[in-house]
N, CA, C and O atoms as a Maestro MAE file, in Angstrom:
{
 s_m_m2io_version
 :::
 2.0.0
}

f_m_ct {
 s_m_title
 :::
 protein
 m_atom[332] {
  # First column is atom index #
  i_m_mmod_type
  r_m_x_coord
  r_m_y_coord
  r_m_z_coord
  i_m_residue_number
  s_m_chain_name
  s_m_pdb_residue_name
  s_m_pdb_atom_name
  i_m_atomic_number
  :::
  1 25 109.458 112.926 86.499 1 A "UNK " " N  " 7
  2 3 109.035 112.834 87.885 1 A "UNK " " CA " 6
  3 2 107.615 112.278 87.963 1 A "UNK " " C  " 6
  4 15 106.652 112.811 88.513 1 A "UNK " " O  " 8
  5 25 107.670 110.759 87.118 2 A "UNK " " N  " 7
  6 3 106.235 110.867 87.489 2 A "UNK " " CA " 6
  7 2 105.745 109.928 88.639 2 A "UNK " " C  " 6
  8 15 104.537 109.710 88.727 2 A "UNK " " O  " 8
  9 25 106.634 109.349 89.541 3 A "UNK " " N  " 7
  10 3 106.324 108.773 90.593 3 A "UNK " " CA " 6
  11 2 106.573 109.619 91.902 3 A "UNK " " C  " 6
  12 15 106.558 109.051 92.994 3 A "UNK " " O  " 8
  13 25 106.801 110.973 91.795 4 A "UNK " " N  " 7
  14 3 107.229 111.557 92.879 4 A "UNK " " CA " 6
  15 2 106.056 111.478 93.757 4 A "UNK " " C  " 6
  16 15 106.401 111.337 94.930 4 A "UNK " " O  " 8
  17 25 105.031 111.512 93.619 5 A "UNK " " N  " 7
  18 3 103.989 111.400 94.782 5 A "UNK " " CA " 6
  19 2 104.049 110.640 95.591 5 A "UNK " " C  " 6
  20 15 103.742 110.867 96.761 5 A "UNK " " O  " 8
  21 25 104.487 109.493 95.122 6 A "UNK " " N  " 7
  22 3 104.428 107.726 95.813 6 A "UNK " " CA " 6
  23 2 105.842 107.860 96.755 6 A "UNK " " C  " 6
  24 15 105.961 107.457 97.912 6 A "UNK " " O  " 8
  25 25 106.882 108.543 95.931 7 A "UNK " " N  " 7
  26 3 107.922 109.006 96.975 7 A "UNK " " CA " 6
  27 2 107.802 109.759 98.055 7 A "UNK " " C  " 6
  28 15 108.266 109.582 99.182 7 A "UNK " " O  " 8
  29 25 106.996 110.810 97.534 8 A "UNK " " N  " 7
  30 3 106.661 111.832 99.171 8 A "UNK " " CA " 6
  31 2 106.112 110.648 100.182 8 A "UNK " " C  " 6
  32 15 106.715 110.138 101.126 8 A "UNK " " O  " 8
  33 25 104.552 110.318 99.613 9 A "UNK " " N  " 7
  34 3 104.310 110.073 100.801 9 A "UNK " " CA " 6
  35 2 105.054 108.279 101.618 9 A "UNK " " C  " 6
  36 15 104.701 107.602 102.584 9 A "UNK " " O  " 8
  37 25 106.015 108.160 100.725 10 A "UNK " " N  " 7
  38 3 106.811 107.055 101.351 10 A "UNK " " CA " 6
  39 2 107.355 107.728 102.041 10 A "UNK " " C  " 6
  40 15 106.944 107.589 103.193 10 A "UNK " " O  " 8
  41 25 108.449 108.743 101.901 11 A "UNK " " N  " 7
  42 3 109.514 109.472 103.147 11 A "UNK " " CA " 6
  43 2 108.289 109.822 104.136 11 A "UNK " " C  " 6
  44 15 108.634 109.565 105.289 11 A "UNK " " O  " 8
  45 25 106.778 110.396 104.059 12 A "UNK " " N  " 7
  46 3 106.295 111.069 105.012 12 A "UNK " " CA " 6
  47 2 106.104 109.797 105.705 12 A "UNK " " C  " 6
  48 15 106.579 109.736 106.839 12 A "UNK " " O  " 8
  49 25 105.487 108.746 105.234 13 A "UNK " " N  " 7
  50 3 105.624 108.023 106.325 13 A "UNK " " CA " 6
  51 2 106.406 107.394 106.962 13 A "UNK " " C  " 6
  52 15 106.029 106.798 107.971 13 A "UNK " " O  " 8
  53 25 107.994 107.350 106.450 14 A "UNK " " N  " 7
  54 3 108.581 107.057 107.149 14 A "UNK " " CA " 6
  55 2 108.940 107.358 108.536 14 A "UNK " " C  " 6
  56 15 109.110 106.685 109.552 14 A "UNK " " O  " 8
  57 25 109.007 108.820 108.178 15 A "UNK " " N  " 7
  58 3 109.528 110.315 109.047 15 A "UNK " " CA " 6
  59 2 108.321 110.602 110.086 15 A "UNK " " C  " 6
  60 15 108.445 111.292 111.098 15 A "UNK " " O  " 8
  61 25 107.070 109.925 109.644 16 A "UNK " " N  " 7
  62 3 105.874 110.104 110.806 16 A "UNK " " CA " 6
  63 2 106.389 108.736 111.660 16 A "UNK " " C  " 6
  64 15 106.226 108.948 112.861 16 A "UNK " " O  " 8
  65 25 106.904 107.529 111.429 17 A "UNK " " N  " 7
  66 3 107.197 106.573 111.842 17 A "UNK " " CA " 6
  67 2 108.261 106.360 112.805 17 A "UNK " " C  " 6
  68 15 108.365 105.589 113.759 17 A "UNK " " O  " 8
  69 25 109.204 107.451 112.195 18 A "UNK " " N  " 7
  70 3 110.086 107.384 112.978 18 A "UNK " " CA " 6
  71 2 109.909 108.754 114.008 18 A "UNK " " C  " 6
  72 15 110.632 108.723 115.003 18 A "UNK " " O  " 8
  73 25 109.201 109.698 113.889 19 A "UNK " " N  " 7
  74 3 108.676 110.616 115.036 19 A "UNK " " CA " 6
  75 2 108.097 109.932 115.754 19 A "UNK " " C  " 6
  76 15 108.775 109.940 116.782 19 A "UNK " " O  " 8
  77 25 106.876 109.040 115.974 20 A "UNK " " N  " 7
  78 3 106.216 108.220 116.055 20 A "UNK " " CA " 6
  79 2 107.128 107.376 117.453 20 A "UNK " " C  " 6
  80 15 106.760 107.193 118.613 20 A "UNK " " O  " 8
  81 25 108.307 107.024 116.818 21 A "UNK " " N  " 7
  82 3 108.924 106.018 117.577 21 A "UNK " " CA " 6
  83 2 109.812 107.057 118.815 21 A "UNK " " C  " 6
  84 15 109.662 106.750 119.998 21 A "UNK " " O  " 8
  85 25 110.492 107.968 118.543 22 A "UNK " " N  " 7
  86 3 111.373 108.994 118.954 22 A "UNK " " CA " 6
  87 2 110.023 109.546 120.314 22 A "UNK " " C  " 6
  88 15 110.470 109.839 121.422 22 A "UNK " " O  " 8
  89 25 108.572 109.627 120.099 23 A "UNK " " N  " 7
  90 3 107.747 110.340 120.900 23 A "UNK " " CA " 6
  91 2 107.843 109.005 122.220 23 A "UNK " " C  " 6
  92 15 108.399 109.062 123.317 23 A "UNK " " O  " 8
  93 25 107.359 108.294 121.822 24 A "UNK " " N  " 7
  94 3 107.462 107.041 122.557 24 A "UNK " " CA " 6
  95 2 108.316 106.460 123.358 24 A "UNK " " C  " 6
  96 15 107.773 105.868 124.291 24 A "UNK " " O  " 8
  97 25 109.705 106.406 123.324 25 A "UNK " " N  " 7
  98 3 110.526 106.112 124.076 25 A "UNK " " CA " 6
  99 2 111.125 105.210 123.079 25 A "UNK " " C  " 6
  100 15 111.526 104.220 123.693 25 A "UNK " " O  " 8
  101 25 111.393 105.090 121.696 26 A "UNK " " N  " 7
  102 3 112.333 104.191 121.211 26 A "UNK " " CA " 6
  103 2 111.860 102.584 121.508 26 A "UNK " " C  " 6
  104 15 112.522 102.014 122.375 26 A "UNK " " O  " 8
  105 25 110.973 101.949 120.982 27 A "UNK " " N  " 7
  106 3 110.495 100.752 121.502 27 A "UNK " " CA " 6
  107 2 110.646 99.732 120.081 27 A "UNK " " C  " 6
  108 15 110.744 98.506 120.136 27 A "UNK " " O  " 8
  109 25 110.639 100.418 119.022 28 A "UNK " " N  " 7
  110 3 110.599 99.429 117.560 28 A "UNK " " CA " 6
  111 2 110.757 100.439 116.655 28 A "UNK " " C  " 6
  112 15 109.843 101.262 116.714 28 A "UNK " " O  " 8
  113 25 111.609 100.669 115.826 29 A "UNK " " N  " 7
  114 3 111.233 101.244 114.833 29 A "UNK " " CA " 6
  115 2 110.742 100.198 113.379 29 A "UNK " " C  " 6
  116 15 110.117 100.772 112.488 29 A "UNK " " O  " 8
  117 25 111.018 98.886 113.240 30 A "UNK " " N  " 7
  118 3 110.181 98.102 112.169 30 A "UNK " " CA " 6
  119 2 108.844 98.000 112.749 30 A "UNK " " C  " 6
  120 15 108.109 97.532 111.879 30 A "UNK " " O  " 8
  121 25 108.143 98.246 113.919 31 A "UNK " " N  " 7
  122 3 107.101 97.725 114.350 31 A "UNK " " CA " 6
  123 2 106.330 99.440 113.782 31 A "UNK " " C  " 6
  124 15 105.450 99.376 112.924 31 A "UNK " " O  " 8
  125 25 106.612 100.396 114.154 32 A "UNK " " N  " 7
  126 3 105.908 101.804 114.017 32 A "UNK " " CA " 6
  127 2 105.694 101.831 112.420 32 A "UNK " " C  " 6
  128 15 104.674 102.065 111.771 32 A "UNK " " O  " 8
  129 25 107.413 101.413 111.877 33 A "UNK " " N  " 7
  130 3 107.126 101.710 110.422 33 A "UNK " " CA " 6
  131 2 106.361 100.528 109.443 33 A "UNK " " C  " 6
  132 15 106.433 100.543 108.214 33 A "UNK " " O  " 8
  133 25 105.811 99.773 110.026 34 A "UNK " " N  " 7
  134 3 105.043 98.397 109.543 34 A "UNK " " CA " 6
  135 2 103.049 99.291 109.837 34 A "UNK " " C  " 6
  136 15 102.208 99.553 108.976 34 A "UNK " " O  " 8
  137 25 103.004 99.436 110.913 35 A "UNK " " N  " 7
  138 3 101.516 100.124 111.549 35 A "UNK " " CA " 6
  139 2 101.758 101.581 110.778 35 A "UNK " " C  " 6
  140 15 100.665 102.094 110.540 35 A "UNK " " O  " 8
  141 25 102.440 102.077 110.499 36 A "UNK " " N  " 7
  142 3 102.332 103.560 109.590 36 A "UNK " " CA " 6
  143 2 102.087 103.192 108.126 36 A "UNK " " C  " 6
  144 15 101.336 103.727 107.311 36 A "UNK " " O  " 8
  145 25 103.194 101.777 107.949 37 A "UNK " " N  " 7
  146 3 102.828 101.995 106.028 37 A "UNK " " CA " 6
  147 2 101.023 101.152 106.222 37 A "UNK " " C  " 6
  148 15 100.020 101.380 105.546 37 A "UNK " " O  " 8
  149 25 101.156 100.406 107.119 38 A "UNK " " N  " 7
  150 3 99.493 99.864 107.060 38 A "UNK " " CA " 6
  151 2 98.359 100.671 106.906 38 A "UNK " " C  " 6
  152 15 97.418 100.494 106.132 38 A "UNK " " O  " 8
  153 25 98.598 101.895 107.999 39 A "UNK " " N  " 7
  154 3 97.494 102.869 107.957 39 A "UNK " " CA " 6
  155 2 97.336 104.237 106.764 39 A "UNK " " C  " 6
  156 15 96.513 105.152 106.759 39 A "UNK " " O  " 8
  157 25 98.516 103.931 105.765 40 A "UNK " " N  " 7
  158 3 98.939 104.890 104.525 40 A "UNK " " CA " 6
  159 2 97.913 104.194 103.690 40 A "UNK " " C  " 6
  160 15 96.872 104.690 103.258 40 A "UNK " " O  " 8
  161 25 98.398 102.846 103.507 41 A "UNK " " N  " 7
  162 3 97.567 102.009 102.699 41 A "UNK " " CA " 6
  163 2 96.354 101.584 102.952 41 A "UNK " " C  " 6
  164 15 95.948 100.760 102.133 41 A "UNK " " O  " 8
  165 25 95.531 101.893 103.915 42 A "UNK " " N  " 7
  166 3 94.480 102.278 104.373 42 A "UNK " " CA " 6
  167 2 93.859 103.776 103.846 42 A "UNK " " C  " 6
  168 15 92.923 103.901 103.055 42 A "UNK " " O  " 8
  169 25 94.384 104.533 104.288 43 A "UNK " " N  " 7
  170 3 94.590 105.868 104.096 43 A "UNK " " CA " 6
  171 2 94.145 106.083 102.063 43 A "UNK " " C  " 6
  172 15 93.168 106.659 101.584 43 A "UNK " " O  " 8
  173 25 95.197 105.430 101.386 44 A "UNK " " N  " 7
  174 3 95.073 105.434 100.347 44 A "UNK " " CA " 6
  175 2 93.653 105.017 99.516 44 A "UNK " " C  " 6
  176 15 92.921 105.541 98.676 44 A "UNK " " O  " 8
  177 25 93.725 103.678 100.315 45 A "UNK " " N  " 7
  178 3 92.526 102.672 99.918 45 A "UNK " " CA " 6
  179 2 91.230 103.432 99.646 45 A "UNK " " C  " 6
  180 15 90.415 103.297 98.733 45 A "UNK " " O  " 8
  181 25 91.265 104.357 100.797 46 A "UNK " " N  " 7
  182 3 89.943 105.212 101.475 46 A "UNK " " CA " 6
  183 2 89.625 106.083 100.504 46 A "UNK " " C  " 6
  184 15 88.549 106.211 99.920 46 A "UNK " " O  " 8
  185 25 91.001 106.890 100.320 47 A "UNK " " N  " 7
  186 3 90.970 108.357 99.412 47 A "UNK " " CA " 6
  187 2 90.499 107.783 97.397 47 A "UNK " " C  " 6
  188 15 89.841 108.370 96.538 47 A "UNK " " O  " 8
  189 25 91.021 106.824 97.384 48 A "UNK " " N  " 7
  190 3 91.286 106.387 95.662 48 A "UNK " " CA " 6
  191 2 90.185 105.360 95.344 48 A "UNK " " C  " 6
  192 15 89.554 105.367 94.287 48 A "UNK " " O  " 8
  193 25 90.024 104.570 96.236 49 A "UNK " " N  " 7
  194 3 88.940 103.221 95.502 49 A "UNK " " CA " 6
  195 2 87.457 103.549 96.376 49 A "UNK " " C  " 6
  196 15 86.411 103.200 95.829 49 A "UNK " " O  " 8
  197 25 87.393 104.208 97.708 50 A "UNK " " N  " 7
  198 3 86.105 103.980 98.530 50 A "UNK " " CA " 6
  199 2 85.772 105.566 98.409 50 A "UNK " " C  " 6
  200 15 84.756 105.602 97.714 50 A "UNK " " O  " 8
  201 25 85.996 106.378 98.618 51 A "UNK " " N  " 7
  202 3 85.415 107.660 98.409 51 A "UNK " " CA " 6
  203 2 85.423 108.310 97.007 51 A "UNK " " C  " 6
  204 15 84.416 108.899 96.614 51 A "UNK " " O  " 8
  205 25 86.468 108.224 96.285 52 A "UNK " " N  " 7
  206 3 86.604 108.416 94.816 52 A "UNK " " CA " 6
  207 2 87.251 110.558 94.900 52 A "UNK " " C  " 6
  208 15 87.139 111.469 94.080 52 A "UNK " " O  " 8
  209 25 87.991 110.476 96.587 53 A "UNK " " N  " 7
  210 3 88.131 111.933 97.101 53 A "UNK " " CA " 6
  211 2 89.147 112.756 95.820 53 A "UNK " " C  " 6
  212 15 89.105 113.954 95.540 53 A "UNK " " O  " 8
  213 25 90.130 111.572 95.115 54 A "UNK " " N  " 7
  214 3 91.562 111.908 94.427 54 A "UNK " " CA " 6
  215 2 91.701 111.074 93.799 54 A "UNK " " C  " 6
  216 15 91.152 110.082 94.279 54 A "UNK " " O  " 8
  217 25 92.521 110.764 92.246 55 A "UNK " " N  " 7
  218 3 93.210 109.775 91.871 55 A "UNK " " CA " 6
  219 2 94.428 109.967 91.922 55 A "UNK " " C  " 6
  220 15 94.849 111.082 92.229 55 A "UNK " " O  " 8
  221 25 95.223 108.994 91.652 56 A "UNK " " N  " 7
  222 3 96.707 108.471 91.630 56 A "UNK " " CA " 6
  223 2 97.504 109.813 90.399 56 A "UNK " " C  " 6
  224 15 98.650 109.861 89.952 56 A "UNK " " O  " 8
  225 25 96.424 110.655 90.194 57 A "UNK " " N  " 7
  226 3 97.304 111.956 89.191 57 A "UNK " " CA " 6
  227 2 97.640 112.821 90.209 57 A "UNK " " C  " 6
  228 15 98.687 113.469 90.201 57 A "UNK " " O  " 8
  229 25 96.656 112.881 91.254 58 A "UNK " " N  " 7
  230 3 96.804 114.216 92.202 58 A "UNK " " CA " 6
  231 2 97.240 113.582 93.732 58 A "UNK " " C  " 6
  232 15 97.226 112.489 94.298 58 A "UNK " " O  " 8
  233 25 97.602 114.872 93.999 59 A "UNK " " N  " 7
  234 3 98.647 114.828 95.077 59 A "UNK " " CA " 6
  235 2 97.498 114.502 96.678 59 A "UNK " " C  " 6
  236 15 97.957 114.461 97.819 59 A "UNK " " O  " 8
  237 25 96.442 114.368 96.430 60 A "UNK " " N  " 7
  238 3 95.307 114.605 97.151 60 A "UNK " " CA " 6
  239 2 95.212 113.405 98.009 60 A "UNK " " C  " 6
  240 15 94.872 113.622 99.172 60 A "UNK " " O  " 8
  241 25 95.415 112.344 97.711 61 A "UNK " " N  " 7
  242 3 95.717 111.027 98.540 61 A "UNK " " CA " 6
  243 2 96.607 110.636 98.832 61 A "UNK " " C  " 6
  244 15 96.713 109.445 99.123 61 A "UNK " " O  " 8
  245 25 98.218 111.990 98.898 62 A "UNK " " N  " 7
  246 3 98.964 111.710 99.798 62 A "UNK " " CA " 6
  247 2 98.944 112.223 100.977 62 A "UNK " " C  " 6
  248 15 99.803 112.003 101.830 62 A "UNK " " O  " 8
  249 25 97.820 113.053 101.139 63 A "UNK " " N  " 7
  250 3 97.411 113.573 102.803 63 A "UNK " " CA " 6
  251 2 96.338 112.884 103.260 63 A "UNK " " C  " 6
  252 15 95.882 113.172 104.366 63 A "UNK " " O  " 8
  253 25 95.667 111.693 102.353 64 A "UNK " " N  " 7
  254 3 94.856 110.780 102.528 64 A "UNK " " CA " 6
  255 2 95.937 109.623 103.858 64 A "UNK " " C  " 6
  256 15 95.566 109.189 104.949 64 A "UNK " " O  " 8
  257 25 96.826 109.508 103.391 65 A "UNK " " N  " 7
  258 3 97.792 108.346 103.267 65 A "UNK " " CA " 6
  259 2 98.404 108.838 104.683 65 A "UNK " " C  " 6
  260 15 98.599 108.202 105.719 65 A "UNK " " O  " 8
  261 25 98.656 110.292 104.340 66 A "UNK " " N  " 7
  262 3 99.283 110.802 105.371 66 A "UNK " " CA " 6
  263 2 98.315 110.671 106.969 66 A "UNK " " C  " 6
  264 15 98.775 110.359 108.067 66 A "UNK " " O  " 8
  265 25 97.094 110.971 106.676 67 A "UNK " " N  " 7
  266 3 96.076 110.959 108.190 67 A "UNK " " CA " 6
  267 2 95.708 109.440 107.965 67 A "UNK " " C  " 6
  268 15 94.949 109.496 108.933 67 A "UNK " " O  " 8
  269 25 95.609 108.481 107.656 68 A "UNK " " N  " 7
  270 3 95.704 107.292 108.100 68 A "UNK " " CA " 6
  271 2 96.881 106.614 108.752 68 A "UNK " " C  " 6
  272 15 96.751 105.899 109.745 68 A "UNK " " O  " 8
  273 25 97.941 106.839 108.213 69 A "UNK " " N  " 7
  274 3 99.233 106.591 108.836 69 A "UNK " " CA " 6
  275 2 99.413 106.842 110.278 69 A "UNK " " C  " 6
  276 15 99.826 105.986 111.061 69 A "UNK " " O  " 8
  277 25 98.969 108.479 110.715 70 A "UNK " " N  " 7
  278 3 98.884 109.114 112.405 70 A "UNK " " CA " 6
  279 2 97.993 108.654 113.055 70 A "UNK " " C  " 6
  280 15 98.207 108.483 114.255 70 A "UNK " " O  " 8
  281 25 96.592 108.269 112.451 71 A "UNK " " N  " 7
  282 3 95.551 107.212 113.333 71 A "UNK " " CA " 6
  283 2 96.005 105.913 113.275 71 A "UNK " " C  " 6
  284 15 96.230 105.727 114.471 71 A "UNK " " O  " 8
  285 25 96.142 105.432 113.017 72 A "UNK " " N  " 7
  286 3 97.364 104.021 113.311 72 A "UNK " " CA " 6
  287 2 98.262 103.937 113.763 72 A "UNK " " C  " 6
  288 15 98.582 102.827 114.190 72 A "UNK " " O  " 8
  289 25 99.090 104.976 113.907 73 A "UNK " " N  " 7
  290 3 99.942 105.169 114.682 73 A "UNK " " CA " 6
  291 2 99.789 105.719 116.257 73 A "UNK " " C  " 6
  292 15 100.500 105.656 117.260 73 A "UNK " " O  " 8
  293 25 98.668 106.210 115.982 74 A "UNK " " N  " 7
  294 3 98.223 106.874 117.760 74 A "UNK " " CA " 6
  295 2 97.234 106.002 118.071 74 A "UNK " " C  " 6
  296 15 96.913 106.337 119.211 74 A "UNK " " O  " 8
  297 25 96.561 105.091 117.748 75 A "UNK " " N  " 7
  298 3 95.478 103.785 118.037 75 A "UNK " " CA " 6
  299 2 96.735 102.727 118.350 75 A "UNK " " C  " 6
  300 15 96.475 102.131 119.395 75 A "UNK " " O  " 8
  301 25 97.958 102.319 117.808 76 A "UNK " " N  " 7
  302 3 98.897 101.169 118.102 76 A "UNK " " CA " 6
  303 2 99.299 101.568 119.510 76 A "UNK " " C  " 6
  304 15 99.114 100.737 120.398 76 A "UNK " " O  " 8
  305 25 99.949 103.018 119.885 77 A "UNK " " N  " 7
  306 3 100.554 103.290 121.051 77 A "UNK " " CA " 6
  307 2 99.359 103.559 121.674 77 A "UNK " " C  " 6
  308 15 99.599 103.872 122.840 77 A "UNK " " O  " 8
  309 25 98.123 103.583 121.423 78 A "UNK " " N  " 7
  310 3 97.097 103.826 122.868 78 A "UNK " " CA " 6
  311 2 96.771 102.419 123.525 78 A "UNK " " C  " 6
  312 15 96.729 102.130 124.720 78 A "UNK " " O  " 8
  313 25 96.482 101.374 122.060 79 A "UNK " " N  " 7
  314 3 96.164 100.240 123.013 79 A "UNK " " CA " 6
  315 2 97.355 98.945 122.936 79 A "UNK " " C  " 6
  316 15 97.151 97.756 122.687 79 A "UNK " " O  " 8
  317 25 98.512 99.566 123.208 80 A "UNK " " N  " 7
  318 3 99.823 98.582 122.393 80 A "UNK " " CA " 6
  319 2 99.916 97.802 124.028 80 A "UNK " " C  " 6
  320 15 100.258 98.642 124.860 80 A "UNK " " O  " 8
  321 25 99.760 96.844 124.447 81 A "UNK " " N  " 7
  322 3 100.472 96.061 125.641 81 A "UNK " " CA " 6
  323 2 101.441 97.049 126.161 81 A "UNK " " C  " 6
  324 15 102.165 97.578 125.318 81 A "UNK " " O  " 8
  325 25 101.581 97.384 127.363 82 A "UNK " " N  " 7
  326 3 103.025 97.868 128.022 82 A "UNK " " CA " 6
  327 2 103.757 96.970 129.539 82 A "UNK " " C  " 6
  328 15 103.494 97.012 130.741 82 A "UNK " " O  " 8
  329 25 104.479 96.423 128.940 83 A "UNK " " N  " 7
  330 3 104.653 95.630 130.231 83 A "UNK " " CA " 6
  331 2 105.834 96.359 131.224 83 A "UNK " " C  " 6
  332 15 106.116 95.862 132.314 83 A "UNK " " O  " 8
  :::
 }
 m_bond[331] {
  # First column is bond index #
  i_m_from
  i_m_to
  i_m_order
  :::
  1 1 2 1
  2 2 3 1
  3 3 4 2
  4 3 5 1
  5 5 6 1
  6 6 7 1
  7 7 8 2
  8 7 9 1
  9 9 10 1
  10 10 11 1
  11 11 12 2
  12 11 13 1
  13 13 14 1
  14 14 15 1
  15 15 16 2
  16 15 17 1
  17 17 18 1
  18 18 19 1
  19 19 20 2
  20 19 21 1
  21 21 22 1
  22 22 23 1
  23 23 24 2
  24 23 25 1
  25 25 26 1
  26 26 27 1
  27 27 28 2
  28 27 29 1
  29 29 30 1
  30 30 31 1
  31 31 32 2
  32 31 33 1
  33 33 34 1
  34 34 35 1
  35 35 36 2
  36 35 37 1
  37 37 38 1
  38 38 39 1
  39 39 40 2
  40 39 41 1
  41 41 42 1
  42 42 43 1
  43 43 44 2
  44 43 45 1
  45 45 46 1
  46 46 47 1
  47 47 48 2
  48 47 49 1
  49 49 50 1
  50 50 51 1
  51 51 52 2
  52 51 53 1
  53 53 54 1
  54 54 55 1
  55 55 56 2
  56 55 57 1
  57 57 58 1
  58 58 59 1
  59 59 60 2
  60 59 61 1
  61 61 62 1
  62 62 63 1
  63 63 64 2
  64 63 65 1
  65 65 66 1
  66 66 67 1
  67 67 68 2
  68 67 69 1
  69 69 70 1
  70 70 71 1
  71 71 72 2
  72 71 73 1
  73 73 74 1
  74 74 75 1
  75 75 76 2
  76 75 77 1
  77 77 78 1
  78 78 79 1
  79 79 80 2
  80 79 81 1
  81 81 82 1
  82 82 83 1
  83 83 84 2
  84 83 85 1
  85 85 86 1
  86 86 87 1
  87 87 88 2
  88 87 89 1
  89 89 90 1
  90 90 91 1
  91 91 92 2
  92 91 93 1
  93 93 94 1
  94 94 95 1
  95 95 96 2
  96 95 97 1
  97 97 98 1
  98 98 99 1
  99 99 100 2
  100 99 101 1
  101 101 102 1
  102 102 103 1
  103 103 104 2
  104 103 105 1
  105 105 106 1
  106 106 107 1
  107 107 108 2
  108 107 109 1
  109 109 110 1
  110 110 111 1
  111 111 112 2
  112 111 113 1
  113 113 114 1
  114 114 115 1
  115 115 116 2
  116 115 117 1
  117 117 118 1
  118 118 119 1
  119 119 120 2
  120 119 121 1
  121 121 122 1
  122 122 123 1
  123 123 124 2
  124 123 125 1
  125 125 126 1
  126 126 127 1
  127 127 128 2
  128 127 129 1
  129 129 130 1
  130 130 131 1
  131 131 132 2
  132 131 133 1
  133 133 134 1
  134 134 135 1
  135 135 136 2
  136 135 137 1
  137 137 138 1
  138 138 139 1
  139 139 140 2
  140 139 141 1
  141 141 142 1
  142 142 143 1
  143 143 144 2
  144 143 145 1
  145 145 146 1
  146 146 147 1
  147 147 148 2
  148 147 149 1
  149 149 150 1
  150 150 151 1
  151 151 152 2
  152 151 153 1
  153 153 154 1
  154 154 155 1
  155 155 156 2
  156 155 157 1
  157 157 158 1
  158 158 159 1
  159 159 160 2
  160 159 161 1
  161 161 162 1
  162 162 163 1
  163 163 164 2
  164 163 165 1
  165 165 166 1
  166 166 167 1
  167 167 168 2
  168 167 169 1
  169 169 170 1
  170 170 171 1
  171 171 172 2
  172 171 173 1
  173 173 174 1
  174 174 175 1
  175 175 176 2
  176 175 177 1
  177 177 178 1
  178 178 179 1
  179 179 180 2
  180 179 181 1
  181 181 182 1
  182 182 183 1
  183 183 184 2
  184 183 185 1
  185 185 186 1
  186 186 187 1
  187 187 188 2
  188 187 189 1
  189 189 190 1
  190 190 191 1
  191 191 192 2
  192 191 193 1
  193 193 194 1
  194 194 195 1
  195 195 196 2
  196 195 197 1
  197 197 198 1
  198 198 199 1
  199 199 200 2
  200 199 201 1
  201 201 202 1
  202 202 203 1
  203 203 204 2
  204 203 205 1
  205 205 206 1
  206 206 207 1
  207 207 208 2
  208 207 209 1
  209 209 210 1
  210 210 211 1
  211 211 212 2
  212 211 213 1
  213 213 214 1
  214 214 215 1
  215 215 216 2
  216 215 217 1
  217 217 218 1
  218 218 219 1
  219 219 220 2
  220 219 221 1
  221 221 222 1
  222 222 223 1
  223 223 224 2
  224 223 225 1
  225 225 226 1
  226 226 227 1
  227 227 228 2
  228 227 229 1
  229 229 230 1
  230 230 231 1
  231 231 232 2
  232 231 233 1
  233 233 234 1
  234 234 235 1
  235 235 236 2
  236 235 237 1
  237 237 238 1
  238 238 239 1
  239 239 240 2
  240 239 241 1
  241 241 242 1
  242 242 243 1
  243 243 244 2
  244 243 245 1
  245 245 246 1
  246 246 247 1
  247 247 248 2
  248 247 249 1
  249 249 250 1
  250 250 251 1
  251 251 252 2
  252 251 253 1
  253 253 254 1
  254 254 255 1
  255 255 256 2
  256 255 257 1
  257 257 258 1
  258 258 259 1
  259 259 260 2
  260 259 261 1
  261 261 262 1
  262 262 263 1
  263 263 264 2
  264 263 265 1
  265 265 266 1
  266 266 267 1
  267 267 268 2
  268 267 269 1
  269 269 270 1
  270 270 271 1
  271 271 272 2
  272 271 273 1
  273 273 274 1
  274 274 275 1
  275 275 276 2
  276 275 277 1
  277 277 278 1
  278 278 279 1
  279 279 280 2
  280 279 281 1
  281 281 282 1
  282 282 283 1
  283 283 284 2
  284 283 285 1
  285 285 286 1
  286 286 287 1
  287 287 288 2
  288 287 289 1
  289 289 290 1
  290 290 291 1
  291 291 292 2
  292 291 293 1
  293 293 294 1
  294 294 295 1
  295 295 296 2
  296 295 297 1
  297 297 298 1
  298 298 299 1
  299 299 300 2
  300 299 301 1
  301 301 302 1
  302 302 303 1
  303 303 304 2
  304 303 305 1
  305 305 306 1
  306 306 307 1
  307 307 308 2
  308 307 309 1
  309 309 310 1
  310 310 311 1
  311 311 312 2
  312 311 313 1
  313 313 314 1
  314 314 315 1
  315 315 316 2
  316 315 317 1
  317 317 318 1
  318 318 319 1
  319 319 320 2
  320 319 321 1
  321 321 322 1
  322 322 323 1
  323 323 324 2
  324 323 325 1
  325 325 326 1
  326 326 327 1
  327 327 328 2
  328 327 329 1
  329 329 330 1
  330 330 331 1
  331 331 332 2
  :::
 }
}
């Protein structure tokens, strides 16, 4: 199991992506789950190469991954066009 981390926080963001979309009214689900894996990998970026908070052994920059994912996701639906 030594990629299980990279698996969690893939399903979490999926599952934030698709809550994400379900809160909203159903408008995209490739568009939520594109702005969630963006803000994971953000998220990640932050926790592993710019703060030095976790490495890729510990489970610590998948809640990195995880709160970048929900600010990208609640910044897309605050200023997303609504026509």
């Amino acid at each position: 199991m030594q990629h299980a981390d990279i698996v969690i926080a893939t399903v979490a963001v999926l599952a934030l992506a698709w809550v994400a979309d379900l809160m909203t009214g159903r408008r995209g689900l490739f568009g939520a789950s594109l702005v969630s894996a963006t803000g994971a990998v953000c998220g990640w970026f932050l926790a592993v190469r710019v703060f030095g908070a976790s490495t890729m052994d510990e489970l610590g920059w998948t809640v990195w991954s995880g709160a970048g994912s929900i600010l990208s996701l609640f910044t897309f639906y605050l200023f997303r066009n609504t026509r």
